[in-house]
N, C-alpha and C positions, 0 to 999 in steps of 0.2 A: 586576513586573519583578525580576529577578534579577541580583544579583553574582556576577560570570564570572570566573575565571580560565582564560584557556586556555595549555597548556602546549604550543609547538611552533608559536605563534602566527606565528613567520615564515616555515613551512614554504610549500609548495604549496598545501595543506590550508586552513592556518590563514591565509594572506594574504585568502583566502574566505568564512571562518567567522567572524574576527575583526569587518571590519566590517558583516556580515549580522545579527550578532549586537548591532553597536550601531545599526544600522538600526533593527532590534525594541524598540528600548528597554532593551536590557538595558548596566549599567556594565560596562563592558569591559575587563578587563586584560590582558599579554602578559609571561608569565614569559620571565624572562632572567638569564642568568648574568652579564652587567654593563651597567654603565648606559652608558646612549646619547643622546649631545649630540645636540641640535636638537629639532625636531618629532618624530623617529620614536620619540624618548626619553620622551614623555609617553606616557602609559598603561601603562609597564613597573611589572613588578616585579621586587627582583630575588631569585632565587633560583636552586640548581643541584641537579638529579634525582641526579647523581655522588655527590654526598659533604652531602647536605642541609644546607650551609651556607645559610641565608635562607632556608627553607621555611618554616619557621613564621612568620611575618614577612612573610612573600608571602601567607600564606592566608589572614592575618589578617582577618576580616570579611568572607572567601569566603562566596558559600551555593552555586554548583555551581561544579565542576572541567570544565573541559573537555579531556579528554586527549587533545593529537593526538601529543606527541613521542614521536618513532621513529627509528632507526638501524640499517640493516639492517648494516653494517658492526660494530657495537658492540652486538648487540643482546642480550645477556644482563646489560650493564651497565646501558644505557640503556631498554628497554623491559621486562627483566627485575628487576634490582634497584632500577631510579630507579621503578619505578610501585608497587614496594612502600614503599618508601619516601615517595612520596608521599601513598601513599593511610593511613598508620601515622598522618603527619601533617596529613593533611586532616582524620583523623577525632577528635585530641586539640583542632584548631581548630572543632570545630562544622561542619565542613562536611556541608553535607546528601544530596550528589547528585555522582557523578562519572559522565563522559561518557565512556566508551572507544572510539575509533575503532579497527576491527578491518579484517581482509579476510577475507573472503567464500573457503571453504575452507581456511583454516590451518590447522583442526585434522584435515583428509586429506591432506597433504602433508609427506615427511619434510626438507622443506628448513629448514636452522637457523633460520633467523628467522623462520617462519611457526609452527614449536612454540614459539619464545618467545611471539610476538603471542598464542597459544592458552592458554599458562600466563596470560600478562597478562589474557584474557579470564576466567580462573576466577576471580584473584585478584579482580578486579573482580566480577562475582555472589558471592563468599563471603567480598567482605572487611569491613572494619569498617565501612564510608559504601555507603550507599545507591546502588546502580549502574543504569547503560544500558551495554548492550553492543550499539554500531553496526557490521557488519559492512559494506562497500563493494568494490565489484571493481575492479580497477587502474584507473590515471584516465586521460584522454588523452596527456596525455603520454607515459607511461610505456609504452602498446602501439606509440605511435609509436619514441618511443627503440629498442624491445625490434625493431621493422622496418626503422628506421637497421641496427642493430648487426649484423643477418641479411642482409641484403645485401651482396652482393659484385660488383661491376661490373654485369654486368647482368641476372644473378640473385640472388635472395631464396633463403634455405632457409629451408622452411616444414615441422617437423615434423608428418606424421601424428596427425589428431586435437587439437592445439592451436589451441582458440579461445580469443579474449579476448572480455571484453563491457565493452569500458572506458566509465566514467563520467565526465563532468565536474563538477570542485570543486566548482561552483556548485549541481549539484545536490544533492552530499552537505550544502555547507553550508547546505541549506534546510530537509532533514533535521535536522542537529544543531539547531539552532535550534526546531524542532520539539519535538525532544524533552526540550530545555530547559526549555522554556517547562508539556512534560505531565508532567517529574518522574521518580522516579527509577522502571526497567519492567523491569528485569532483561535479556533478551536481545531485542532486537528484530526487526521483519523487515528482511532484507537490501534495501541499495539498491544498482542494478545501471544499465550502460547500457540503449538501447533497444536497439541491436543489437550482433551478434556476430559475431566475425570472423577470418579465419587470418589469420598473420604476412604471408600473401600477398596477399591482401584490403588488407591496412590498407598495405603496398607502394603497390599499385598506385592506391589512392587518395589516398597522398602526392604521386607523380608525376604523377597528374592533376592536383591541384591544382597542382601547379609546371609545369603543361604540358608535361610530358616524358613520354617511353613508358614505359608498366610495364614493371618486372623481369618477369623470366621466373621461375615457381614452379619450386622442385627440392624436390619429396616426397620427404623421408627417413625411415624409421620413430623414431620415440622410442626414446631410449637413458638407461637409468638412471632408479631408481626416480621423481625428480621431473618430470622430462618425462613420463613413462608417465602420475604422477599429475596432469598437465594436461593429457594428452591423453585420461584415464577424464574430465574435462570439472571436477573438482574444485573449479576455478574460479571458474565460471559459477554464477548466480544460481539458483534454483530458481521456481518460475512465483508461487509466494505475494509476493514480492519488488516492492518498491517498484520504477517504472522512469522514472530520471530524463529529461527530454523536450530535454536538448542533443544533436545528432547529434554524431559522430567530425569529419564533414564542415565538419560549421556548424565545430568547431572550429580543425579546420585554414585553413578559411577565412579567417577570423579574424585568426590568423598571419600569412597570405602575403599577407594584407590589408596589415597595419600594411608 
């Protein structure tokens, strides 16, 4: 079993990965920029990707890094220079292995945080610590969100040619754990949902589940190079690709469950 650091640990991702990860037996840590009273406060460490104050101190006694933290807001700071930074210091601590969660087509799309995430993936194969680069395609959530925000009264605009094949956490985090556990493999195969789906699609299967009538689709053609390059499919997984076995459905479910 191995000593985990994961960085980004209270993300989406990492609320997942974290106790999947001490399920398996592995000691589990959660990098943090300050410390945190009560129960959520044990298992931190603290350190910050910004300005490497507490990194070496955090890594101390690490043997894999699990890198989920990301910020598409700030992402030349945060996923650009904090994962250099990290990984300069993971490998002055002996650390043996770092885990890069990526997405699945970054490096064909000219949207800014997807060439960061892309540089982070190089830096990771060619840097000083022994690396996995996980590639994953957007989560549930997040095609949902992207279906919320396309809607407008009682149509959805669904551009030409964009699908999603969203994955659920749970899946990816079975994966990381995975590949924790077989060490460091440089780029691995992508892990994807099982199915795929337009902004209109994943509409009208929010409204079913909330038993309401689906939007109505308005096909617009893609405009500007980053739509174009999700609607050439960039996104989507290729067939070699792990495919995790929670539906969109089961997820939503779920939700409108609780």
């Amino acid at each position: 079993m191995s000593t985990v650091l994961v960085t980004g640990g209270t993300g989406t991702l990492g609320r997942a990965v974290v106790p999947a990860l001490r399920a398996a037996g592995h000691e589990t840590f959660v990098l943090s920029r300050h410390l945190v009273d009560g129960p959520e406060g044990q298992g931190r460490r603290i350190g910050d990707l910004l300005d490497g104050e507490g990194l070496t101190q955090a890594l101390h006694g690490i043997q894999t890094v699990v890198h989920l933290a990301s910020n598409p807001r700030d992402a030349r700071r945060v996923d650009g220079a904090g994962t250099r930074r990290l990984y300069e210091k993971a490998a002055r601590a002996g650390v043996g292995h770092v885990l890069y969660l990526s997405i699945v087509g970054c490096d064909a799309n000219p949207l800014g945080y997807y060439r960061v995430k892309a540089e982070a993936e190089q830096l990771t194969l060619a840097g000083p610590v022994p690396g996995t680069v996980l590639r994953a395609t957007q989560f549930h959530r997040f095609a949902v969100m992207m279906a919320t925000r396309a809607r407008f009264g009682p149509f959805v605009v669904s551009p030409r040619g964009v699908r999603a094949q969203p994955v659920d956490v749970r899946d990816v985090a079975e994966r990381v754990v995975a590949h924790v556990e077989s060490g460091p493999a440089g780029r691995v195969r992508d892990v994807a949902g099982p199915q795929t789906f337009t902004l209109a699609d994943v509409g009208a299967l929010i409204a079913s589940t909330q038993g309401r009538r689906p939007p109505r689709a308005v096909h617009l053609p893609p405009v500007g190079a980053v739509l174009k390059a999700f609607s050439a499919g960039t996104n989507l997984a290729g067939a070699d690709a792990d495919r995790g076995s929670r539906t969109l459905e089961a997820w939503l479910a779920e939700r409108v469950g609780r």
